[in-house]
C-alpha positions, -999 to 999 in steps of 0.1 A, spaced: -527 -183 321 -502 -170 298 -467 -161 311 -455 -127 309 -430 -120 279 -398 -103 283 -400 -65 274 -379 -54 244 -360 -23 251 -343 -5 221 -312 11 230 -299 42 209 -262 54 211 -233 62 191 -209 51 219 -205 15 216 -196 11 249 -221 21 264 -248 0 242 -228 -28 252 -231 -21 291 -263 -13 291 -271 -47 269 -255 -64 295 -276 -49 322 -310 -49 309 -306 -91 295 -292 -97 332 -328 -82 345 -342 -103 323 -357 -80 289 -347 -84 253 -324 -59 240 -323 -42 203 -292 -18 201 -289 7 175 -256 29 168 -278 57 153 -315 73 152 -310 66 117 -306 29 122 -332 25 142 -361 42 122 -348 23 92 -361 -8 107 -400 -17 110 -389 -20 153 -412 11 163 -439 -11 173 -425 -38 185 -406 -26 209 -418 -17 247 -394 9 257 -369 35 238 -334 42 261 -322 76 238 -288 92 241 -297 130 237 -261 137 223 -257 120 186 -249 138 156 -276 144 129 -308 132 146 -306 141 180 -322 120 210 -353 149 213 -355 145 177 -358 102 178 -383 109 206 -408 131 185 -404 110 156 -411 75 178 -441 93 189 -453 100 160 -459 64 148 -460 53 185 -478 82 210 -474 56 241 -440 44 237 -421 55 271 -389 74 265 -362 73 283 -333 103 277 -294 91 290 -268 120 281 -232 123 294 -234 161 284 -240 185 315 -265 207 304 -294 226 325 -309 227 291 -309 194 285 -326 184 315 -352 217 311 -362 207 276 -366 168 290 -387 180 316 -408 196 291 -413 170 269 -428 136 279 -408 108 292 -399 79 314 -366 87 328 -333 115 324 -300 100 335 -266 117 328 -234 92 324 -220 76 343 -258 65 358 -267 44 386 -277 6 371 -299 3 399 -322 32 393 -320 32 351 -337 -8 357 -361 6 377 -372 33 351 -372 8 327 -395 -18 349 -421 12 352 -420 19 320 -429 -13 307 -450 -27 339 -481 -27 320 -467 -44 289 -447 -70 306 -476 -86 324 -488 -121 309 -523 -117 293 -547 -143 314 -574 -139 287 -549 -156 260 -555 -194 257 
């Protein structure tokens, strides 16, 4: 039996502060981390499909996080999305509620319940394959 990998979660925010917290976080419950400062970094890198999970700030300049989801989706349609924002917004959380995703938490968050997003989100990718030799 093979044992499960660690999930690779890519973080996108233009606050460096909070890519560094939530690093922190998501390493301490065990999953690899990729942190991007920018949509634009991210989608400059071949990462889309390596990843298991996309944590997207809704609020950057240029390519907002709505935008990084429909373009993730467009070379991953299964990828699980989750939206964090420190903006205050009905409309935000309306047009998240529209589109697909795996989570919507506004800053500050609780830790507690964005690890738990994240562990349903990647639940079926995290599990060992018992088939593998």
């Amino acid at each position: 039996m093979k044992a499960a990998r660690k999930s690779m979660i890519a973080v996108v925010d233009d606050d460096v502060r909070v890519l560094e917290s939530i690093e922190d976080l998501l390493e301490s419950a065990g999953h690899s981390v990729r942190l991007f400062s920018s949509p634009q970094s991210l989608l400059e890198r071949d990462v889309l499909r390596k990843i298991d999970c996309l944590i997207a700030d809704i609020g950057m300049p240029v390519v907002d996080g709505f935008e990084l989801r429909r373009r993730a989706r467009s070379v991953r349609p299964d990828l699980p999305v989750i939206f964090i924002t420190a903006r205050h917004e009905a409309a935000d959380q309306r047009r998240a509620a529209a589109e697909s995703h795996h989570g919507f938490f506004r800053k500050p968050f609780d830790a507690s319940a964005l690890l738990a997003a994240v562990a349903l989100a990647v639940w079926p990718h995290s599990k060992g394959n018992s088939d593998d030799k």
